[in-house]
Every structure is written in structure tokens, then in C-alpha cells.
N, C-alpha and C positions, 0 to 999 in steps of 0.2 A: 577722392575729393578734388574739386576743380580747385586750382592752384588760385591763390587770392581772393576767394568765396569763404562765407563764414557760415556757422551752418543756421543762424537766425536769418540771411537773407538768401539762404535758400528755400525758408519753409516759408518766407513770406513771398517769393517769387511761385511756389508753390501752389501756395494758397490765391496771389492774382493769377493763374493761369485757371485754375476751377471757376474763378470770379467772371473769367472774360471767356467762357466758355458759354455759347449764348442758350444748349440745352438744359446745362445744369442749372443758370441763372433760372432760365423758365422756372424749372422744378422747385428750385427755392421759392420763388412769388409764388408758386403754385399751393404750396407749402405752408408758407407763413400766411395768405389770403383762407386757406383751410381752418388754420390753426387761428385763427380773429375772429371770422365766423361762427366756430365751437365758440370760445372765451364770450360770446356775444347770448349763444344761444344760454350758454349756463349763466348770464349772471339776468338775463329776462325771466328765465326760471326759476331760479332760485328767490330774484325778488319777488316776482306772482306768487310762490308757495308762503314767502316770510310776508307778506300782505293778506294774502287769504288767512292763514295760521292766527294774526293777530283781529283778525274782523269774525273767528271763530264761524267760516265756512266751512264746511268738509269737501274735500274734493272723491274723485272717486267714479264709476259711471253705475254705480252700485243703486241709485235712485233711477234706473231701467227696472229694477222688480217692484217697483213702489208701487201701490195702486194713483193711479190717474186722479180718479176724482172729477172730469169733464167729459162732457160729451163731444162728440164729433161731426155734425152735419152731414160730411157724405163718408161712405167708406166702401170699397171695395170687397172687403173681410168683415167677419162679425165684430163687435167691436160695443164697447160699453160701458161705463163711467167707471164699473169696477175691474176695467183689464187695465195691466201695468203700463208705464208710460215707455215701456221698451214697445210695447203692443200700438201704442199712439203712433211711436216713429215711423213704426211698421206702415201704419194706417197713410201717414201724412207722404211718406214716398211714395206707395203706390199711386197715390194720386198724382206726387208732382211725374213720375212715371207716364200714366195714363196721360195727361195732358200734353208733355213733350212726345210720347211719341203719334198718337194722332195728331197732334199741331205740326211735326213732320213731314206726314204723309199727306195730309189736308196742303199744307206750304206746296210741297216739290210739284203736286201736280196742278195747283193754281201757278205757280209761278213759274213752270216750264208751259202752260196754255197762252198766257199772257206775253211770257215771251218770244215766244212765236208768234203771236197775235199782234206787238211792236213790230214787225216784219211783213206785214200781211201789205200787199198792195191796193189793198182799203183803203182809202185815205181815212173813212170816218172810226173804222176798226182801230185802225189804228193810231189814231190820237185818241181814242178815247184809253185802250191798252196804254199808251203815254202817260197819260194823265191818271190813271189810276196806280201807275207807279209814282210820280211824284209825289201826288196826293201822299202814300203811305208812306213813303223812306223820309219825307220830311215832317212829318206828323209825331211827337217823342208818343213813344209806345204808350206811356204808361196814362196819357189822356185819350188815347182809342181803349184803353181798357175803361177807364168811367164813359167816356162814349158811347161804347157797345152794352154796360151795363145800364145805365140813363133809358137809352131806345130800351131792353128789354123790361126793366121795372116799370117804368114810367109811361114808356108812346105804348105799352100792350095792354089789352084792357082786361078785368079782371075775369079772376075762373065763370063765374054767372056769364058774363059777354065772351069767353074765348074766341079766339078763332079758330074755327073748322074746318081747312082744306077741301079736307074728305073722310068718311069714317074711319076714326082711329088715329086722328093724328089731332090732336089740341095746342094751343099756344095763347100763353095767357102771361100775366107778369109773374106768374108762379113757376114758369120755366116751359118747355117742350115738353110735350107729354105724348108718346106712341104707346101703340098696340103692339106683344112683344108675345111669343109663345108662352103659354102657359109653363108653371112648373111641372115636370117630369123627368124618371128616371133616366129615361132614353138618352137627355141632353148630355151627363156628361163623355156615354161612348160615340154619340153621335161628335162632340168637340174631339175625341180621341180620334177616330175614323178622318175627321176634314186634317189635323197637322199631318197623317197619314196619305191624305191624298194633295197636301204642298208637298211632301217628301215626293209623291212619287209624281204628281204632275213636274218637277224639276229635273226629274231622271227623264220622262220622258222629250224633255225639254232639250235637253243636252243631245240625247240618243240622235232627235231628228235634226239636228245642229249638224252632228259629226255624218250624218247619212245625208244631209244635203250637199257636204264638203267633196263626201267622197264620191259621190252619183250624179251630182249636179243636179238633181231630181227635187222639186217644191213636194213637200208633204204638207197641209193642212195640218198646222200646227196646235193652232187656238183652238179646233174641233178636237183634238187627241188629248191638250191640256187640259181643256173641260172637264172630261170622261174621265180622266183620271183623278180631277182634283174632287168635281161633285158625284164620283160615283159610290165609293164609299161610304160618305154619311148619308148617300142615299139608298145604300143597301142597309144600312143599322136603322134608318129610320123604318123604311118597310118591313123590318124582321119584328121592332117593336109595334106595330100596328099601323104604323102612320100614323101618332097622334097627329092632332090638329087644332086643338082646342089652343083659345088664345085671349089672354089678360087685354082688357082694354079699357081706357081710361073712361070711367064714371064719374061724376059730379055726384061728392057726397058731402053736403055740407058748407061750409067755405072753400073746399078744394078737391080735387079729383083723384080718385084713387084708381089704385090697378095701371097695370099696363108699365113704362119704365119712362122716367124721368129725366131730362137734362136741366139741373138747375141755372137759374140768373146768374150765377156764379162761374159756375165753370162755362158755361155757354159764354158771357164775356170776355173770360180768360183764351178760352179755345179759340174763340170769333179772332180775338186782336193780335194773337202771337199768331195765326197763320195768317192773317191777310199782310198784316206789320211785314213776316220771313216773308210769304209769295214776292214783295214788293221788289225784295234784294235781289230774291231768287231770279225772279224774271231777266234785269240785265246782264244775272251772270249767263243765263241762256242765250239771251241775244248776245250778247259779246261772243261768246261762245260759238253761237252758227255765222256770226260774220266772220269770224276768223279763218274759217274754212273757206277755201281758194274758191272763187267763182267756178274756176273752169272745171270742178268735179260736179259742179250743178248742171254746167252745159254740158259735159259729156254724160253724166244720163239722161238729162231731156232725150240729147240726141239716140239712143239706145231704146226710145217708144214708154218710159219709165211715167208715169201719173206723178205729180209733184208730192202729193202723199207719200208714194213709196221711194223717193228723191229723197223727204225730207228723215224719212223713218230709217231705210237702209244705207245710204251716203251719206246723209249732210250728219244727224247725229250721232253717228259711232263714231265719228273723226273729233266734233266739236265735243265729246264728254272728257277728254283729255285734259278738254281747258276746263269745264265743266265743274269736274266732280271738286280737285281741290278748294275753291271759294266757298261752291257748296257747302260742302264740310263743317268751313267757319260759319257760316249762316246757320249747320245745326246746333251748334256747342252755342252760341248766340242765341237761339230761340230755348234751349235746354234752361240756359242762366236763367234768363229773362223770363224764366215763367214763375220765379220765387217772389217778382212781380205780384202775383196772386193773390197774397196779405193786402192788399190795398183795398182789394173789391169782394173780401171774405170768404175766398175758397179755402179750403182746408187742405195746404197743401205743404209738404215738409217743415216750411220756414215758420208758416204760419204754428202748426202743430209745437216746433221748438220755441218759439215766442210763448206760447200758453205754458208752455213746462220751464222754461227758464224764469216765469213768471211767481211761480206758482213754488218752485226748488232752487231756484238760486246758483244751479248752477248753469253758470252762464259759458264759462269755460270748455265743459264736456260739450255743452249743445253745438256751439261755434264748429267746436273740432269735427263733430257730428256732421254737420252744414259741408265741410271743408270736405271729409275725406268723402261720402257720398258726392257733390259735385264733381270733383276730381276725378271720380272709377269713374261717372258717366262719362264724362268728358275724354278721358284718355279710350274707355270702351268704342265712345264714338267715331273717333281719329285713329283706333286701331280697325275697325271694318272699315271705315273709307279708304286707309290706304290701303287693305286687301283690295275694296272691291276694286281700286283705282289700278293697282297692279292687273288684275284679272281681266280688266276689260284695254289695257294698252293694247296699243299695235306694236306689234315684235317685228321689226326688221331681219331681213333674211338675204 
């Protein structure tokens, strides 16, 4: 024992030395901010339950086997006033599904043309690519959505007047209306036979990637991806006959039957969330290819190189580095932004949970519903983007 030390102002020197220690402090705040947060989460809990209990709500996610009771306008799946409202949810994501990922693919390559096309030494190209980016990133989404819905109800004239391209294609205020193969058996190994030949036009993809590396040698790429992608479902098609017969739309009464359909609905929804992203998308492109040093454009000019293949093989493998990140946010941003789709009557998840939060009361489960589906796409999203983003880096050496 230190000589004129007592041992209460030892355990308090003690204890200030833990105190002014600045890991442990952390771990304390870390601690007690933990422990506030619980205390927070249980007493929001616990209220909502002694609230619900007394307004004699049942909670539960047990009204998923209920029968429904409503119909549904579009669905992907069979689907029918007497399947459970587990089956509705079912019904309502695939569609908010369907629309985010074509609105996607539709987005990235409208708004990687455009932003090239803000570059173009056009003058009239491109102001007018200008302007049609401003026009949309300052435009709020959700009135290009009654915009694009307005033009298709209202400026198309009715199924009697449609308009006619060419045969088999109709457009009327009743929606888009194409001529689509007939039903047949052949379709679902013929679908099996094409993700069969993405599997292997991707192998072939790669093969001639590492044989150009190593040989230095161009192989005809796109001719060998073809072959591989459409050879398959065109060997299943020829084994079953070659059908060919094909659904086309007919004028039967006030509206046209046959053939396959794009409703005013989704057609508005799809139209506004991809031109709305293309808008973003574009100047993440242009930012993108300006970043890249001039002097990699003059040195393949100078090398005999056509500015096509300048912009395809130098300018953008360098510029997706800036690219793909923003990107990204612009898909998780068109993904949200399509629950948008309540407005203009598409039947799509939120929508689907509004009719059943309506209809059962539980408002609670539907939200949590809404939350964790948003959430898996959103992280699913931001987990392939940063693979792909890793995959396509340039690795220093």
C-alpha cells in the first residue's frame, strides 16, 4: 500500500483512470447509446400493442391465408377474388418487380444515348440532348406520371378509331395492344433453352475476352454470342415443329381481344420512371466520359482507331468507374419511386397493400411488409452494383 494513500482514493483514482481512458469511454457512449435505443424500441412497442389491445385489433400476419375478396387488374400469376391476400402481395410485387426492372433497363440505355449525345459536336444534337435533360430532372416525377397517363387516356382515340402502324400493332386509349405468339407447349422449353443460351453466350463471352488477352488476335464476338445465345431456343423451336401461329389483336365489341396488352396504367408508370431516371442517368454518363483525360482520346485517334471504337474501347471502360456508383443511387431511386404507381392505378405492391390494409386493418403488418420487401430490393441492388463495380475496376499492377 502506497504510504499516505487510502484505499477509497485509490479506487477512485482508479476508476478516473478507466474514465479518461478514451477506448473505454467510447465503449461506454457506445453502450449506453445501445441501451437508449432498446429502452426506446420497447416502450414504442409495447405502447402500439396496449393501443391495438384496447381498440380490439388483432395483430398477427395470420390474415395472409384470408381469402381476398378483390380483384386485381393486372397480374402476372393467376390470381382471383378467391385467392388469399398472401397471394394479392404476391400478385402486387411482381408487378412493382416488373416495372422497376424494365424502367431500369429502358433508364440505363436511354440515358447512357443521351449522354453521349450532350457531347456530340452537333450543336443542334445536342442542345436539344440538353434540353431534354433539363426538361426531366426538373419536372417532379409524380406529374410526368398523370402527363404520360392524360396523353395516353385522353390525346389516343378510342379502340373503333385506334391507331395502326402496321398489322398487329394497335394503340388506342385502352393501352398498346401487339400481336404475340400463340399459346403453346413448345414456349416454356423454348424460355428454358434462351436463359440456357445467356448462360452460355456469357461463357463464350469471357473465353474470347481471355483469347484476345492472350493472342492479341480480334475474334468476331457478337457473331459467336449470337450463335450461342439464339441457337438453342432455335433448336427446341424446330424439334417442336416450328410453330408459328400467332394471337393478334381483334376488335370485338368496345375493345380488342387477342394478342397481349400494355395497359394506360403501367405504360404511364413505365413511360415516366424511365424517361424521369434516363434524365439523371445521362449526366452521370457525361460527367463520367469528361472525366476521362483528353489525352487517352488523342492517343487512339492517333493509333487509326474510328471515334466509335475511341468511345466504346477507351473512353468508357475508364469512365464506368465514375459511372457505375451514382448509377446505382439512381436505381434504388427509380425502384422507390415506382410505389408512385397508386396515383395512376397500377396494381402494384403499395397499391395491393392499401386495398388490404383497407379492407383488414392491419395497417401495421402491411407497412412492415412495404419496409422489409423495399429494403431486400434495395440492398439486393447495391449488392450487385458493388460486385459488378468491383468486377469491371482497373487493377493496378
Amino acid at each position: 500500500m502506497a504510504v499516505g494513500t487510502r484505499p477509497g482514493e485509490r479506487t477512485e483514482r482508479g476508476i478516473l483512470k478507466v474514465w479518461y481512458n478514451p477506448q473505454t469511454r467510447a465503449l461506454i457512449y457506445q453502450v449506453a447509446l445501445v441501451g437508449g435505443l432498446l429502452l426506446l424500441l420497447w416502450y414504442l412497442v409495447s405502447n402500439l400493442v396496449s393501443n391495438l389491445e384496447r381498440q380490439n385489433i388483432s395483430t398477427g400476419f395470420g390474415f395472409l391465408w384470408r381469402e381476398a375478396g378483390f380483384e386485381i387488374s393486372e397480374s402476372l400469376i393467376p390470381y382471383g377474388a378467391a385467392d388469399t391476400y398472401g397471394r394479392a402481395f404476391l400478385v402486387g410485387l411482381l408487378n412493382t418487380f416488373q416495372v422497376a426492372f424494365i424502367g431500369i433497363v429502358l433508364a440505363t440505355v436511354l440515358g447512357t444515348v443521351v449522354g453521349i449525345l450532350r457531347l456530340s459536336s452537333n450543336w443542334l444534337v445536342a442542345k436539344v440532348a440538353s434540353g431534354y435533360v433539363e426538361v426531366m430532372r426538373n419536372l417532379p416525377l409524380l406529374l410526368q406520371l398523370f402527363i404520360w397517363y392524360a396523353i395516353i387516356t385522353v390525346s389516343m382515340p378510342g379502340p373503333r378509331n385506334a391507331l395502326e402502324p402496321f398489322t398487329g400493332l394497335v394503340i388506342s386509349n385502352r393501352g398498346i395492344r401487339f400481336a404475340v405468339p400463340a399459346e403453346d407447349p413448345s414456349h416454356f422449353w423454348i424460355g428454358l433453352a434462351l436463359l440456357f443460351g445467356i448462360a452460355a453466350a456469357v461463357l463464350v463471352y469471357r473465353y474470347i475476352r481471355r483469347y484476345q488477352d492472350r493472342t492479341g488476335q480480334r475474334l468476331p464476338a457478337l457473331r459467336y454470342c449470337l450463335v450461342a445465345l439464339l441457337g438453342p431456343p432455335l433448336v427446341i423451336w424446330l424439334a417442336f415443329g416450328a410453330p408459328s401461329e400467332m394471337s393478334v389483336p381483334v376488335l370485338q365489341g368496345f375493345n380488342f381481344q387477342g394478342g397481349m396488352v400494355i395497359s394506360p396504367e403501367y405504360a404511364a408508370v413505365l413511360f415516366g420512371l424511365t424517361f424521369y431516371t434516363a434524365g439523371f442517368i445521362a449526366e452521370i454518363v457525361r460527367a463520367g466520359i469528361l472525366a476521362v483525360s483528353w489525352g487517352q482520346t488523342e492517343a487512339a485517334a492517333s493509333l487509326g482507331l474510328r471515334q466509335g471504337l475511341v468511345l466504346r474501347l477507351v473512353v468508357l471502360p475508364q469512365a464506368l468507374r465514375l459511372i457505375i456508383p451514382p448509377t446505382t443511387s439512381q436505381y434504388l431511386n427509380l425502384t422507390k419511386n415506382s410505389s408512385l404507381a397508386v396515383a395512376v392505378g397500377y396494381p402494384d405492391l403499395v397499391s395491393v397493400g392499401n386495398t388490404t390494409m383497407n379492407q383488414t386493418g392491419q395497417a401495421i403488418e402491411a407497412i412492415t411488409i412495404f419496409m422489409a420487401v423495399y429494403l431486400t430490393i434495395s440492398l439486393s441492388i447495391s449488392a450487385f452494383m458493388n460486385w459488378y463495380n468491383r468486377h469491371i475496376a482497373l487493377v493496378e499492377r
